[in-house]
Biopython code that builds the backbone (N, CA, C, O; Angstrom):
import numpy as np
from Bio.PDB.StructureBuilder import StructureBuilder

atoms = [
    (1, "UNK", "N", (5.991, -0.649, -4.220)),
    (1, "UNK", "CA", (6.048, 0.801, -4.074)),
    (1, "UNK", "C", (6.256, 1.226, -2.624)),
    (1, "UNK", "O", (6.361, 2.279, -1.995)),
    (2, "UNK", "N", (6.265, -0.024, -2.402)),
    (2, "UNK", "CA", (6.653, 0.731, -0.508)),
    (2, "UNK", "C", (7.937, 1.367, 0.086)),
    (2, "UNK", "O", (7.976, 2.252, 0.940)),
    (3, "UNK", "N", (9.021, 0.729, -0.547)),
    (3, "UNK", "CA", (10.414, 1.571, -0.577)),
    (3, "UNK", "C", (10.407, 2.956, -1.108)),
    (3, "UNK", "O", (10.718, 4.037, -0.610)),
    (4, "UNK", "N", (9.955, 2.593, -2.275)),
    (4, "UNK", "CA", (9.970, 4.068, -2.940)),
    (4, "UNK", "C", (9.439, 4.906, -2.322)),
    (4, "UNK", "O", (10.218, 5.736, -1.854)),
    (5, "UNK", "N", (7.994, 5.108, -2.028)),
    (5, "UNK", "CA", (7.544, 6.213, -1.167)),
    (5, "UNK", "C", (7.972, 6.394, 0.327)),
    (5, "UNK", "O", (7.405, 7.264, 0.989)),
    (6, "UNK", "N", (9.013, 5.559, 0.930)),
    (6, "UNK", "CA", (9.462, 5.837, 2.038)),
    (6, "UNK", "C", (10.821, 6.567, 1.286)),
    (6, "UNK", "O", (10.887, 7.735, 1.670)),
    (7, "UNK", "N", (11.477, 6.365, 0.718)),
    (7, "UNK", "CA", (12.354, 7.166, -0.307)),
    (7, "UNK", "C", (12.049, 8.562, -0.648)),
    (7, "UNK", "O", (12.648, 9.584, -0.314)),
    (8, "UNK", "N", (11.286, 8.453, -1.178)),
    (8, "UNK", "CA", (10.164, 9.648, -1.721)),
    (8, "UNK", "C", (10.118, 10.508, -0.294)),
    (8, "UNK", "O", (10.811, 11.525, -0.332)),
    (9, "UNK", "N", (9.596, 10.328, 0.634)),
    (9, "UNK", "CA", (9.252, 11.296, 1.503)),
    (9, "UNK", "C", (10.692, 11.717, 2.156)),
    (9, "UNK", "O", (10.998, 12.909, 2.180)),
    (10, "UNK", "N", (11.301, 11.027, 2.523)),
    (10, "UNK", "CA", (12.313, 10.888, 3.243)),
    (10, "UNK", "C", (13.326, 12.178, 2.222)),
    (10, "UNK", "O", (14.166, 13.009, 2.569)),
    (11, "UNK", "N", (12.781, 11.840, 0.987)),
    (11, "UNK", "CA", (13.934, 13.343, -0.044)),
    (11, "UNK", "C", (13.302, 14.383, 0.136)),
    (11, "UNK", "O", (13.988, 15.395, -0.010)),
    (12, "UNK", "N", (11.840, 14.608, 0.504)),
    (12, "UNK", "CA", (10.815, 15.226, 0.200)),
    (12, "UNK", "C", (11.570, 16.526, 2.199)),
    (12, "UNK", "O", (11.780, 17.707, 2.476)),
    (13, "UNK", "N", (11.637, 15.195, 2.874)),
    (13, "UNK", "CA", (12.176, 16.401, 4.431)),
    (13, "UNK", "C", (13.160, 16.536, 4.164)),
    (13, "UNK", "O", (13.330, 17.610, 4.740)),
    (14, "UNK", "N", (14.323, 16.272, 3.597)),
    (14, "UNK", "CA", (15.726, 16.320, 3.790)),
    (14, "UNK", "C", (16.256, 16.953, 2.312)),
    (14, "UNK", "O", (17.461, 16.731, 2.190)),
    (15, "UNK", "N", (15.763, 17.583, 1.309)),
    (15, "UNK", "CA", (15.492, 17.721, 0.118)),
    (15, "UNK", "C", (17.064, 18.556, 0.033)),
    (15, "UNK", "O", (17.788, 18.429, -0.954)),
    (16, "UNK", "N", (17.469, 19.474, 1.316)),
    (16, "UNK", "CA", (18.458, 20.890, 0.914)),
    (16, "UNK", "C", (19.948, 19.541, 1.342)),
    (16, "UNK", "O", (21.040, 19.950, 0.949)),
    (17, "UNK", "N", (19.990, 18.222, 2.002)),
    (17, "UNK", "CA", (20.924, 17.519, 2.100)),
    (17, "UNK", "C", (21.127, 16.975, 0.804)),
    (17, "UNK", "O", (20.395, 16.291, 0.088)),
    (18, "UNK", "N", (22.873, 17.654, 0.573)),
    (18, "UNK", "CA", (23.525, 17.170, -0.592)),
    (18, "UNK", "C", (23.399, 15.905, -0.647)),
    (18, "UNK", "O", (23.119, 15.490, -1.772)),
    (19, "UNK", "N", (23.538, 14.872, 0.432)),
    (19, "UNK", "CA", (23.850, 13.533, -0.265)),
    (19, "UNK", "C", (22.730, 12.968, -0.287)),
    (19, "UNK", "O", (22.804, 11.803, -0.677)),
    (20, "UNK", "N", (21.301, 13.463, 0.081)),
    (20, "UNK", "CA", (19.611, 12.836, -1.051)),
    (20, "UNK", "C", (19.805, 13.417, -2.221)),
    (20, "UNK", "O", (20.027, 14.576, -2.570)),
    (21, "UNK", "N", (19.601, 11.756, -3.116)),
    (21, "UNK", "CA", (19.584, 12.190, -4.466)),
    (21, "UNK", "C", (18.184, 11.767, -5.310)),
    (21, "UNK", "O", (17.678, 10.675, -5.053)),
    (22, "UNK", "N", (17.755, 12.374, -6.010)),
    (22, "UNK", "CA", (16.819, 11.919, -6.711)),
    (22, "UNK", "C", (17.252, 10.565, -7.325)),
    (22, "UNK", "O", (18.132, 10.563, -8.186)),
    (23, "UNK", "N", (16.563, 9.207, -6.843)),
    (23, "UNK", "CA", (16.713, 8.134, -8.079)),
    (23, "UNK", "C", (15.241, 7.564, -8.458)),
    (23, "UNK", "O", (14.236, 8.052, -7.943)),
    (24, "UNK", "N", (15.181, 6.501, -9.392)),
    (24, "UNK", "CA", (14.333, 6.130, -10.223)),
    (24, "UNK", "C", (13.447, 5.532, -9.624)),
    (24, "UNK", "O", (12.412, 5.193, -10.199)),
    (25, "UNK", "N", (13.717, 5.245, -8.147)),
    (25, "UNK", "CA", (12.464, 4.988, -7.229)),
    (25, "UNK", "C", (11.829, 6.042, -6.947)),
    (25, "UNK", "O", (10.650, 5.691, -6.968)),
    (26, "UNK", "N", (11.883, 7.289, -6.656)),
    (26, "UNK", "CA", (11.616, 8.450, -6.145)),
    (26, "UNK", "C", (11.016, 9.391, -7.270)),
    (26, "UNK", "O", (10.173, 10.289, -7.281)),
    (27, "UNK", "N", (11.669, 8.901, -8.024)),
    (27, "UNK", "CA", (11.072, 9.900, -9.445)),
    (27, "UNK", "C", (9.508, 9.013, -10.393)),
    (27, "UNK", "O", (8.576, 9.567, -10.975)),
    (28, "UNK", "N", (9.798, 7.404, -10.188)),
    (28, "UNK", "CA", (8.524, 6.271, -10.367)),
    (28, "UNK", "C", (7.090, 6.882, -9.504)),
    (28, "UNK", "O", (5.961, 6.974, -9.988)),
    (29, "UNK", "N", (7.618, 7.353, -7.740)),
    (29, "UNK", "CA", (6.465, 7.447, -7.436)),
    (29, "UNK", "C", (5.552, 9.093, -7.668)),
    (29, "UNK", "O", (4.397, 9.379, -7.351)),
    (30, "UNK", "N", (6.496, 9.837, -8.261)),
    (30, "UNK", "CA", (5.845, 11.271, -8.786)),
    (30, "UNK", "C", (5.468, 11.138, -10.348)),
    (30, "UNK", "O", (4.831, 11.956, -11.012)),
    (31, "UNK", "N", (6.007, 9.924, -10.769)),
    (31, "UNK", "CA", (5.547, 9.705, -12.264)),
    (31, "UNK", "C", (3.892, 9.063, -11.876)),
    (31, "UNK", "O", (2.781, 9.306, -12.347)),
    (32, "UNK", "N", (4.176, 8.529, -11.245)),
    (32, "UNK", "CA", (2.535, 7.405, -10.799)),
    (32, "UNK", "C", (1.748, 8.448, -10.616)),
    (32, "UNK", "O", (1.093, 8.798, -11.598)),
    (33, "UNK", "N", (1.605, 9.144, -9.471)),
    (33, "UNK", "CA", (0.830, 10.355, -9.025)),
    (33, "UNK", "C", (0.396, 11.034, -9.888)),
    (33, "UNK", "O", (-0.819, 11.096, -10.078)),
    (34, "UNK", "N", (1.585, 11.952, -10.887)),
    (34, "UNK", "CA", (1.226, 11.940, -11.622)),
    (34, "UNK", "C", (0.605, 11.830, -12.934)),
    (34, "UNK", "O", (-0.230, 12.581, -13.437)),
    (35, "UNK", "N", (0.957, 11.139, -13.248)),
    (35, "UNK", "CA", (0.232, 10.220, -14.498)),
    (35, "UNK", "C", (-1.251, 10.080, -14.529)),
    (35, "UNK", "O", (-2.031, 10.363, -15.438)),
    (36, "UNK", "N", (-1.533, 9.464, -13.061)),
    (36, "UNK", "CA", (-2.911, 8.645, -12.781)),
    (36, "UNK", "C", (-3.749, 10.561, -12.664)),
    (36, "UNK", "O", (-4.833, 10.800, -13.195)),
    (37, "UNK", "N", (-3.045, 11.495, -11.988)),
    (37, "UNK", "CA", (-4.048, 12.609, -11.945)),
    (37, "UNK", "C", (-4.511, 12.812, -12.981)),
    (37, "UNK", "O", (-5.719, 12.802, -13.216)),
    (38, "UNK", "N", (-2.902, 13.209, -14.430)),
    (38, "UNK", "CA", (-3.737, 14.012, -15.873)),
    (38, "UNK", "C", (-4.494, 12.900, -16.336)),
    (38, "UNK", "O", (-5.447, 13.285, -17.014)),
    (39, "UNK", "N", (-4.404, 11.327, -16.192)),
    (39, "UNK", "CA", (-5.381, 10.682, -16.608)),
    (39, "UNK", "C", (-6.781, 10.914, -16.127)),
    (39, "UNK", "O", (-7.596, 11.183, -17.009)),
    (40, "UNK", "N", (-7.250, 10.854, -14.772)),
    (40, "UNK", "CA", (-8.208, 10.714, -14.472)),
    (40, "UNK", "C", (-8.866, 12.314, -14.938)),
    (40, "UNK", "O", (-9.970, 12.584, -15.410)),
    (41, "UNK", "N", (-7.959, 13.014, -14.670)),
    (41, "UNK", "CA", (-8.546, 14.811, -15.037)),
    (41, "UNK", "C", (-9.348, 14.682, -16.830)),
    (41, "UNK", "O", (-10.455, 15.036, -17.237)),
    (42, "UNK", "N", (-8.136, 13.995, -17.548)),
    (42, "UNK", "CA", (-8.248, 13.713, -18.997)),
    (42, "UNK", "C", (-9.430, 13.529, -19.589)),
    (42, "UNK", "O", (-10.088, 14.239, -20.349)),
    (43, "UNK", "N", (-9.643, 12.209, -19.014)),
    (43, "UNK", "CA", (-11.036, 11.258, -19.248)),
    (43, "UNK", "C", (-12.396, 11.480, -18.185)),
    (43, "UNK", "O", (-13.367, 10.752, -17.977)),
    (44, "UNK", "N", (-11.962, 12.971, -17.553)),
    (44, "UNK", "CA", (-13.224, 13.043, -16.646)),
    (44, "UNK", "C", (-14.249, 12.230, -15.804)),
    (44, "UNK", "O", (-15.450, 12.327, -15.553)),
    (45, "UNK", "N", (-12.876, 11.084, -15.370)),
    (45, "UNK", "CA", (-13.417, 10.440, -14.504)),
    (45, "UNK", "C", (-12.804, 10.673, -13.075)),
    (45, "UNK", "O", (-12.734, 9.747, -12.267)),
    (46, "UNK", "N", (-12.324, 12.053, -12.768)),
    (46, "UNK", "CA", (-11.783, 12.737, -11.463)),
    (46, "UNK", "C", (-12.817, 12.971, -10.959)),
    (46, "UNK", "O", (-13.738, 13.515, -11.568)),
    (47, "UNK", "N", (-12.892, 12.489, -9.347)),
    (47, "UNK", "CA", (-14.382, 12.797, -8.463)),
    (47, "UNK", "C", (-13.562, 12.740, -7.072)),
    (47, "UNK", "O", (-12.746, 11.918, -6.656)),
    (48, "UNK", "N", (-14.146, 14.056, -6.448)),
    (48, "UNK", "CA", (-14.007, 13.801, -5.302)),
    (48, "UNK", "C", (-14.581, 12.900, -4.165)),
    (48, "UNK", "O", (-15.772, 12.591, -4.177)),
    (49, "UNK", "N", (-13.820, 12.520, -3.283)),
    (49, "UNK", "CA", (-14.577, 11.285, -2.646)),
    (49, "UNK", "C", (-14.114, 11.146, -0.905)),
    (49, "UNK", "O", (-12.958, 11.135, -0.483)),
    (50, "UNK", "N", (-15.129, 11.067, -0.247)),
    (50, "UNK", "CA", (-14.680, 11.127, 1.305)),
    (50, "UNK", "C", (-15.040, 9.901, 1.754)),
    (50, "UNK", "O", (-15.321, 8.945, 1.032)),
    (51, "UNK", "N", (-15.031, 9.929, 3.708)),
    (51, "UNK", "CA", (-15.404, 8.985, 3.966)),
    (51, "UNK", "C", (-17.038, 9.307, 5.023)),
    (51, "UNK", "O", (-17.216, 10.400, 5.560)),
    (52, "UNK", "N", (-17.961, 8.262, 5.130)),
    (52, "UNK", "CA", (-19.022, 8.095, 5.874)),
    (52, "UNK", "C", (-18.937, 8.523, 7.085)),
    (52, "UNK", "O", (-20.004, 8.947, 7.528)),
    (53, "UNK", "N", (-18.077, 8.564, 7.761)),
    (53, "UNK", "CA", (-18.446, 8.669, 8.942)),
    (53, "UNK", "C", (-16.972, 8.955, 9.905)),
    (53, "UNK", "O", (-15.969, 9.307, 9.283)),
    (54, "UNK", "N", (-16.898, 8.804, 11.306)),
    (54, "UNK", "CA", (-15.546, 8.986, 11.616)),
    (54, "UNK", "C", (-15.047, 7.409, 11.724)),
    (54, "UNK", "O", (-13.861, 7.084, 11.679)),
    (55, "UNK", "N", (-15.804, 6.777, 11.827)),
    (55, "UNK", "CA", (-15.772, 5.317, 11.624)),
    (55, "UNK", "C", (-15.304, 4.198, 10.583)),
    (55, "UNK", "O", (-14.813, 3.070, 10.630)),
    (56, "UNK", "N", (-15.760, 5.210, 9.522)),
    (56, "UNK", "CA", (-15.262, 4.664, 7.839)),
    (56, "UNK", "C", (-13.761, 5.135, 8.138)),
    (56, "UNK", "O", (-12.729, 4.613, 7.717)),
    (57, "UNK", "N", (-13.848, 5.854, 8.673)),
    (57, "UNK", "CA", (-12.154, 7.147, 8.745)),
    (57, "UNK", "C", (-11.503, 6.052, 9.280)),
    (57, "UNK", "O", (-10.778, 5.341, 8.585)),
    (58, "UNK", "N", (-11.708, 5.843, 10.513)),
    (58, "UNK", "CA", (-10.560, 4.975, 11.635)),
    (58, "UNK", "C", (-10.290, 3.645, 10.298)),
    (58, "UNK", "O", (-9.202, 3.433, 9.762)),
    (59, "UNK", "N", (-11.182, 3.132, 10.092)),
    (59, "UNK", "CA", (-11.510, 1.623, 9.640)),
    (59, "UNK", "C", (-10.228, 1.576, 8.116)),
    (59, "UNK", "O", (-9.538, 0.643, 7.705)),
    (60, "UNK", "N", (-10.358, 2.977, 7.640)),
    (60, "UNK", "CA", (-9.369, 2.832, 6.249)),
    (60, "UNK", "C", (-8.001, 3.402, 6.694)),
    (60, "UNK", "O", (-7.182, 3.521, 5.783)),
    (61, "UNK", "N", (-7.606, 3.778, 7.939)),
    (61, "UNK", "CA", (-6.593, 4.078, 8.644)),
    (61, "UNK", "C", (-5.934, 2.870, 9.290)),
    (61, "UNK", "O", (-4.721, 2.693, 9.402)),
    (62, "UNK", "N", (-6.973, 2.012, 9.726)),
    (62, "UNK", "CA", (-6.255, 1.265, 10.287)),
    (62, "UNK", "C", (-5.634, 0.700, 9.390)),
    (62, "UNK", "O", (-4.417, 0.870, 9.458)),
    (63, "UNK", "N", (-5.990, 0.091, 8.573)),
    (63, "UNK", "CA", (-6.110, -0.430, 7.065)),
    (63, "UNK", "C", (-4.828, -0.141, 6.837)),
    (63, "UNK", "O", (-3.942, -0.994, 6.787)),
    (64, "UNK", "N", (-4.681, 0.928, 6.705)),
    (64, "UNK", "CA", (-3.226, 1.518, 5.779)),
    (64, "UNK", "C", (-2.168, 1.232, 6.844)),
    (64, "UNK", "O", (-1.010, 0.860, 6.653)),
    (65, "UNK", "N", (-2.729, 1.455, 7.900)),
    (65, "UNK", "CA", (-1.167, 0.695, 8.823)),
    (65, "UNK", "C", (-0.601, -0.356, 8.648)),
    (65, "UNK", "O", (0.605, -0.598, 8.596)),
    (66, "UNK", "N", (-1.407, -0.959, 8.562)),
    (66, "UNK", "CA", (-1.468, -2.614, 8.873)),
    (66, "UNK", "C", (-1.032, -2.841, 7.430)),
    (66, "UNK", "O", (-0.039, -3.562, 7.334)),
    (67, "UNK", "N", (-1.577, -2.363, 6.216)),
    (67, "UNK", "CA", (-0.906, -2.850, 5.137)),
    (67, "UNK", "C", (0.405, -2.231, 4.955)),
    (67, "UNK", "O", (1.336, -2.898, 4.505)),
    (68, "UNK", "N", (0.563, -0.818, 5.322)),
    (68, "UNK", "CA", (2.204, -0.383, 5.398)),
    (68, "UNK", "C", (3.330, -1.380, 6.266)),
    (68, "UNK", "O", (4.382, -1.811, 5.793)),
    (69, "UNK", "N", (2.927, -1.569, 7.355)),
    (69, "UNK", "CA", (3.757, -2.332, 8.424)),
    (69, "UNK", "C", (3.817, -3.986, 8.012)),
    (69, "UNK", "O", (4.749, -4.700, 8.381)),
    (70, "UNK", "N", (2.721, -4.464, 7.223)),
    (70, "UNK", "CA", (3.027, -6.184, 6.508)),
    (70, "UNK", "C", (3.481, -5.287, 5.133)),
    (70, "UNK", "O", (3.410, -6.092, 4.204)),
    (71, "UNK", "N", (3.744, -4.487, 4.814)),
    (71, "UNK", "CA", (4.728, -4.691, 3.398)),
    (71, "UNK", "C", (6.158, -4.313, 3.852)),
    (71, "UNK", "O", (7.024, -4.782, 3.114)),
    (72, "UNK", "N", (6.532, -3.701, 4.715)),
    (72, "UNK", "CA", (7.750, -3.479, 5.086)),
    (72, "UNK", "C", (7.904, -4.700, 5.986)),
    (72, "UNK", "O", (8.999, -5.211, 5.752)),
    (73, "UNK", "N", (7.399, -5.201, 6.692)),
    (73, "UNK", "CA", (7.734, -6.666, 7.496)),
    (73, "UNK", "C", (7.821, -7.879, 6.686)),
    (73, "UNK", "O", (8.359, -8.921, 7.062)),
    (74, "UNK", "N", (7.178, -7.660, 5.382)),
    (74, "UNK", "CA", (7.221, -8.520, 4.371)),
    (74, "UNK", "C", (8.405, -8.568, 3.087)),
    (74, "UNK", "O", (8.626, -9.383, 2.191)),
    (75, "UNK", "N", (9.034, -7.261, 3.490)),
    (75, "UNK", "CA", (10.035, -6.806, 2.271)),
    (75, "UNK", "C", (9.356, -6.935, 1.241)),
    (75, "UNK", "O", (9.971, -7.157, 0.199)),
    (76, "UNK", "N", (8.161, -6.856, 1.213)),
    (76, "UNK", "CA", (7.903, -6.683, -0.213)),
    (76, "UNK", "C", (6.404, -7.019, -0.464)),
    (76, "UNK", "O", (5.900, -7.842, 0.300)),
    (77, "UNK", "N", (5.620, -6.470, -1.463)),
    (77, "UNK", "CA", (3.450, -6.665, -1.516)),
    (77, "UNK", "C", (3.435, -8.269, -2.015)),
    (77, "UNK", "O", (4.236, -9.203, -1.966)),
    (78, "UNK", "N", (2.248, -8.089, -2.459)),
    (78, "UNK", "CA", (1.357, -9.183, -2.924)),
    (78, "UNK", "C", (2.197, -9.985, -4.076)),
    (78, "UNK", "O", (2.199, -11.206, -4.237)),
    (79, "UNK", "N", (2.985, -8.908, -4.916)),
    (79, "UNK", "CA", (3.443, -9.314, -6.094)),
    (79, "UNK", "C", (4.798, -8.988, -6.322)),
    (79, "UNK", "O", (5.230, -8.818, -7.462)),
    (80, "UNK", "N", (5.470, -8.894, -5.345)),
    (80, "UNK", "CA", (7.472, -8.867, -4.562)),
    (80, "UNK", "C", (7.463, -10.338, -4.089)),
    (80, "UNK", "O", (8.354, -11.113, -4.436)),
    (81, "UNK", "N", (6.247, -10.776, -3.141)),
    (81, "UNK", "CA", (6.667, -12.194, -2.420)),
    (81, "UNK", "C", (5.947, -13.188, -3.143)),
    (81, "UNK", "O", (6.517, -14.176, -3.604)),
    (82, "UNK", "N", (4.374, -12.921, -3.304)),
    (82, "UNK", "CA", (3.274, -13.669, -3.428)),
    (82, "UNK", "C", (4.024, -14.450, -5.147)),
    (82, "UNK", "O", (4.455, -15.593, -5.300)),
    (83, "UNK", "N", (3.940, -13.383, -6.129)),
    (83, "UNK", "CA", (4.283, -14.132, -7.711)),
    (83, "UNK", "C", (5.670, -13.577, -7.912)),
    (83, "UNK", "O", (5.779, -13.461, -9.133)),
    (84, "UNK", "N", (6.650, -13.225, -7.407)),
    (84, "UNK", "CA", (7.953, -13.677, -7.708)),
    (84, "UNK", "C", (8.617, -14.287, -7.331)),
    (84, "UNK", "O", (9.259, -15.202, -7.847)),
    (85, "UNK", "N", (8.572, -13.604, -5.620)),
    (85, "UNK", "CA", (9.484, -14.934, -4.842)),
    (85, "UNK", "C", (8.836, -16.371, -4.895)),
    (85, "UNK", "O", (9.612, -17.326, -4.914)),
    (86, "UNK", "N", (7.216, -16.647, -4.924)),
    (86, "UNK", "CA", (6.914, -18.046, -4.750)),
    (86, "UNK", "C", (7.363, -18.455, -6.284)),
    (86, "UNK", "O", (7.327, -19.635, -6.632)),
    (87, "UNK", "N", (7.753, -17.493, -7.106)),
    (87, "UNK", "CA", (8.108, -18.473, -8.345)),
    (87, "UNK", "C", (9.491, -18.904, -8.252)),
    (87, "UNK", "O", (9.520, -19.948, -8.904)),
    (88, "UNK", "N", (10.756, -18.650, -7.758)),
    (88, "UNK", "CA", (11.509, -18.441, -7.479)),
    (88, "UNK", "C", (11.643, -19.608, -6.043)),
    (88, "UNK", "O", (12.635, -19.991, -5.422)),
    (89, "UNK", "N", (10.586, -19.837, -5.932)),
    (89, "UNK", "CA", (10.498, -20.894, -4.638)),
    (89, "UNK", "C", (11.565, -21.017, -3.653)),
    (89, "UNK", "O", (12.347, -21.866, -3.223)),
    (90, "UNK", "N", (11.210, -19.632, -3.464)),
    (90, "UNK", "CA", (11.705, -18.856, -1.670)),
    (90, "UNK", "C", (10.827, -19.114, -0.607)),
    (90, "UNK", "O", (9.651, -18.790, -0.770)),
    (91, "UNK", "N", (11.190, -19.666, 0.516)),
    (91, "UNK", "CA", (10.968, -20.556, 1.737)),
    (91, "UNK", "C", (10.201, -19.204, 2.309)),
    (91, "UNK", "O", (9.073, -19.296, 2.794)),
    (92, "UNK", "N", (10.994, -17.776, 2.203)),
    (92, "UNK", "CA", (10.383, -16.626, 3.091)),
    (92, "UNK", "C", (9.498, -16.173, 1.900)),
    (92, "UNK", "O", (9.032, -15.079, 2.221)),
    (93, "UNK", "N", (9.153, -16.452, 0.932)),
    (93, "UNK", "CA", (7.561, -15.756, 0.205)),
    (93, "UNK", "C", (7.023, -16.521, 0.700)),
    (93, "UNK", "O", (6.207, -16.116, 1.528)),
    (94, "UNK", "N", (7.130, -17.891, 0.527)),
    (94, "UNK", "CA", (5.743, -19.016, 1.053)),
    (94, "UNK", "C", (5.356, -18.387, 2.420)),
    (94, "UNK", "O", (4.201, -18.017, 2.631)),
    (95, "UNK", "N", (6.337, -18.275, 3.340)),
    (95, "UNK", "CA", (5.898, -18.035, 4.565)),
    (95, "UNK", "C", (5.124, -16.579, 4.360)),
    (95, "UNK", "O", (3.943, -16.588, 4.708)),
    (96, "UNK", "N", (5.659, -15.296, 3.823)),
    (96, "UNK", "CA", (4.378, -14.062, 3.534)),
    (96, "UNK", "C", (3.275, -14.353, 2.803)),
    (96, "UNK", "O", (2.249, -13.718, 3.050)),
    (97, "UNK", "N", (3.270, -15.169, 1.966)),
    (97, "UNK", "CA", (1.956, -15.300, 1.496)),
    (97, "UNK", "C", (1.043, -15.958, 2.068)),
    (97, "UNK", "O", (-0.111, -15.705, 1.721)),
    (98, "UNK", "N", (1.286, -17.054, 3.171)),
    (98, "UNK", "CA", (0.670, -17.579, 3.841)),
    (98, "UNK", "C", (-0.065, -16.567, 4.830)),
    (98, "UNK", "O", (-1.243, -16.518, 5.184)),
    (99, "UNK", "N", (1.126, -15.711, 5.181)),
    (99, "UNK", "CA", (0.465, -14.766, 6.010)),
    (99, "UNK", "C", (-0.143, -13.534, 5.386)),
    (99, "UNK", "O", (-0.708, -12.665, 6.051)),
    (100, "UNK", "N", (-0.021, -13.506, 4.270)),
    (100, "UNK", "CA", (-1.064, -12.861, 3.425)),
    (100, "UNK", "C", (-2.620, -13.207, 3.377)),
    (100, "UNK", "O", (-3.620, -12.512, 3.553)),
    (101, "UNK", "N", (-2.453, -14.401, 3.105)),
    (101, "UNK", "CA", (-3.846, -15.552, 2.728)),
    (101, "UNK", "C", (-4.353, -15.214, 4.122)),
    (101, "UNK", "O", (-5.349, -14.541, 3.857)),
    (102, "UNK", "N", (-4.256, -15.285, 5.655)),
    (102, "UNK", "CA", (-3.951, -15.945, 6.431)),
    (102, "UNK", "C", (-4.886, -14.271, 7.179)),
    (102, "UNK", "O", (-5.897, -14.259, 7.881)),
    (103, "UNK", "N", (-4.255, -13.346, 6.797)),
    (103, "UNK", "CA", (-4.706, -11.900, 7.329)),
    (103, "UNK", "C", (-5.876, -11.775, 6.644)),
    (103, "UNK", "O", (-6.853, -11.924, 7.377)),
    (104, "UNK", "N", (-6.160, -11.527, 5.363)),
    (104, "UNK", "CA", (-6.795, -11.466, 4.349)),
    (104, "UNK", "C", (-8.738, -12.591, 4.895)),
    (104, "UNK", "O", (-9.916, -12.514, 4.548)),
    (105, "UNK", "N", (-8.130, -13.232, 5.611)),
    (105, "UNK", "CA", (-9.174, -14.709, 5.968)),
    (105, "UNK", "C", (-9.655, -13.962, 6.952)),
    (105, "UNK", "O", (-10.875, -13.839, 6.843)),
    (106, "UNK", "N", (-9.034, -13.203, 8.217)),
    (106, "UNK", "CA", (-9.398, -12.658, 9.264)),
    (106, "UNK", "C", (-9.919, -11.938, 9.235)),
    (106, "UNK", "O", (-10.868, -11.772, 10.002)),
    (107, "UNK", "N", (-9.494, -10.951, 8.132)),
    (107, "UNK", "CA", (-10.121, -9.380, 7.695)),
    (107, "UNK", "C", (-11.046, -9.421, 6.826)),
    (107, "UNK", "O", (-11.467, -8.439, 6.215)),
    (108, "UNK", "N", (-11.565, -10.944, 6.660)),
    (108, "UNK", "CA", (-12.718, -11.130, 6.277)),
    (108, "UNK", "C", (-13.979, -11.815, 6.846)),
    (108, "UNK", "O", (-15.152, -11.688, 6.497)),
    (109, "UNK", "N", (-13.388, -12.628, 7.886)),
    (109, "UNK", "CA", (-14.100, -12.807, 9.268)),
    (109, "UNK", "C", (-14.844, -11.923, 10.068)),
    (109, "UNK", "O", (-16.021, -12.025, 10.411)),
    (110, "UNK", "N", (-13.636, -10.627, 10.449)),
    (110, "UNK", "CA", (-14.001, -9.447, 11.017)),
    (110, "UNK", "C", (-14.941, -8.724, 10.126)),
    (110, "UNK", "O", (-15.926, -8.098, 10.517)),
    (111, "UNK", "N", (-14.736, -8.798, 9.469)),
    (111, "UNK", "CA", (-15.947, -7.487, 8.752)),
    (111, "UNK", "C", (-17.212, -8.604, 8.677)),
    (111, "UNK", "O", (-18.131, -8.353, 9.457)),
    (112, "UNK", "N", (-17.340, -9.552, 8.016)),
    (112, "UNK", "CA", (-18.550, -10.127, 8.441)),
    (112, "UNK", "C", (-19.269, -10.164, 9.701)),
    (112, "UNK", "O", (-20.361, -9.610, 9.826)),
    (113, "UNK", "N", (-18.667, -10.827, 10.685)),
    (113, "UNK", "CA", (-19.304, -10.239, 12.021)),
    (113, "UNK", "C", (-19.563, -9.614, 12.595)),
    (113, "UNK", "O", (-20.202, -9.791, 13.632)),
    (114, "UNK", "N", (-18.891, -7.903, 11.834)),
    (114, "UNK", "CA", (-19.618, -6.628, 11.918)),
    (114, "UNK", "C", (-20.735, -6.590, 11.556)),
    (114, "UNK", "O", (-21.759, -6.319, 12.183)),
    (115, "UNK", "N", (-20.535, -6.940, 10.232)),
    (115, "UNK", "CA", (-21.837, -7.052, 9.470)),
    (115, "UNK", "C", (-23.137, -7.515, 10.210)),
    (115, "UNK", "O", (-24.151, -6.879, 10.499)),
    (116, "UNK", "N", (-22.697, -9.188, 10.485)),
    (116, "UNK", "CA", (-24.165, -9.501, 11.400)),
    (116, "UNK", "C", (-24.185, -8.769, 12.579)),
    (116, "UNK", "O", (-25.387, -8.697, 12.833)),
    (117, "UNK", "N", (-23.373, -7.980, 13.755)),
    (117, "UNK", "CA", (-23.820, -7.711, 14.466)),
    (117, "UNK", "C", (-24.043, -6.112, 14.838)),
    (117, "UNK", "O", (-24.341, -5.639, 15.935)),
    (118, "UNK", "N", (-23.817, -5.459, 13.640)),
    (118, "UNK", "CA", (-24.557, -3.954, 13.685)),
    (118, "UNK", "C", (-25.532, -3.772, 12.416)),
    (118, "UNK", "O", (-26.335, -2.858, 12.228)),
    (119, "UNK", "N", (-25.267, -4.828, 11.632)),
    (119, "UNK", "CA", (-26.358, -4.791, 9.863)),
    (119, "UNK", "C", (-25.799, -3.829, 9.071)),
    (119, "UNK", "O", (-26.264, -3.603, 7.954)),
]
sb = StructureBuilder()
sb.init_structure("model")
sb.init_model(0)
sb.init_chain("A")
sb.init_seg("    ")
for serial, (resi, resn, name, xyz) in enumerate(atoms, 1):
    if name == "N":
        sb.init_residue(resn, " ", resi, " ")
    sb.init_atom(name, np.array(xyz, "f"), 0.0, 1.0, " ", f" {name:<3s}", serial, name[0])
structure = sb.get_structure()
């Protein structure tokens, strides 16, 4: 979904230029959005939800960078490189998933040693 919503926005500023056209990437990620809202509205499991602190804030920001910038550096998520291309036994998934595994190990390092050293 990372193309698409760079798609998506990109029609979203440029919307009155004739040659952006709505396609089935762009229209997938307003189907998702939507979908998941009347669901969650549906089944009354819609809750609003913030973050702790300005700290929780930075921490799920950074987050989203870092996973925006390895899916576009990756051409593709967890399940573009990780279970198609490694099925497909592409030399450049092995190498993203490694560096998937590889980030994933760190960013679990790091938060532990937060852990022990603020509790």
């Amino acid at each position: 979904m990372v193309a698409p919503v760079g798609y998506a926005l990109d029609w979203l500023m440029f919307f009155s230029d004739k040659s952006k056209v709505l396609t089935l990437g762009i229209v997938s990620v307003v189907g998702v959005l939507t979908g998941s809202a009347v669901s969650s509205l549906t089944s009354g499991g819609f809750r609003w939800e913030s973050f702790a602190n300005a700290e929780d804030l930075a921490n799920h920001l950074a987050g989203a960078l870092l996973m925006g910038v390895g899916g576009i550096t990756a051409l593709g998520c967890t399940i573009g490189q990780g279970v198609s291309g490694v099925s497909t036994l592409s030399v450049g998934s092995f190498l993203a998933l490694a560096a998937m595994v590889a980030g994933a190990a760190l960013a679990l390092r790091y938060q532990m040693w937060r852990l022990e050293r603020y509790g």
